[in-house]
C-alpha positions as CSV (number, residue, x, y, z in Angstrom):
1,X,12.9,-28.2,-7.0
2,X,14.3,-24.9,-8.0
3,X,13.4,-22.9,-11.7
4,X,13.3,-19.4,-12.5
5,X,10.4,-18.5,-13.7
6,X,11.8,-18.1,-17.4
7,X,11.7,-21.1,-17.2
8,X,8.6,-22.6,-15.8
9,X,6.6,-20.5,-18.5
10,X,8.7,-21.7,-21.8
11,X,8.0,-25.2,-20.6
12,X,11.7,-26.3,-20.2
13,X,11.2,-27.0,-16.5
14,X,7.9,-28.3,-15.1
15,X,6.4,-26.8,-11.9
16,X,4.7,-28.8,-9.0
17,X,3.5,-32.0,-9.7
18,X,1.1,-32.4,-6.6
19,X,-1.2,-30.7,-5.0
20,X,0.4,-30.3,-1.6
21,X,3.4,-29.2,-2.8
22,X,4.2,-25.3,-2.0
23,X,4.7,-22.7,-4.5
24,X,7.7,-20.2,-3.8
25,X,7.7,-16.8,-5.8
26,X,10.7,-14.5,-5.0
27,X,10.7,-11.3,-6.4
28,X,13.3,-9.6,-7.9
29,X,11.6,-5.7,-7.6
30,X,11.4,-5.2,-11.1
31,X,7.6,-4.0,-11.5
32,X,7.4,-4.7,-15.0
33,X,8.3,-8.9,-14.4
34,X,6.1,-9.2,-11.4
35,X,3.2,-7.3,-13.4
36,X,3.2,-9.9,-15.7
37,X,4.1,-13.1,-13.5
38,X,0.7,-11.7,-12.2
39,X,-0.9,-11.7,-15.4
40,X,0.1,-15.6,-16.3
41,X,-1.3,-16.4,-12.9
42,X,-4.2,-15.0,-12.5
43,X,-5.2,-16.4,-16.6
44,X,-4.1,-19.5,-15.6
45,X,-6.5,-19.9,-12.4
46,X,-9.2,-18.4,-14.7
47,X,-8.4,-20.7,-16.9
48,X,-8.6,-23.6,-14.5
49,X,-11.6,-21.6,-12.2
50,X,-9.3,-22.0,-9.7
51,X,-8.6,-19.7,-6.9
52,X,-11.3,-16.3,-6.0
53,X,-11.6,-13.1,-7.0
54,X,-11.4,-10.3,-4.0
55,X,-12.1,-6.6,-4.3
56,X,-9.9,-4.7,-2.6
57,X,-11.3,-1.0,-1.9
């Protein structure tokens, strides 16, 4: 399975359909794009109360 990530948020390609399956993210080192690739993840394990919340110091 290969999408950009363009299109894994507008729907027109669908993301892992099983648990077990691993999730790839390359960057491209524009700050601004990974900023908010951050941003959908982190609402979307929020949403799901997936995931935990670390505090980094």
């Amino acid at each position: 399975m290969h999408a950009e990530l363009g299109e894994l948020v507008a729907g027109s390609r669908s993301g892992r359909t099983a648990p077990d399956q691993i999730t790839l993210y390359k960057s491209v080192g524009v700050a601004a794009q990974d900023a908010a690739a951050t941003a959908l993840v982190v609402a979307s394990a929020r949403e799901q109360s997936i995931g935990e919340e670390i505090t980094l110091q």
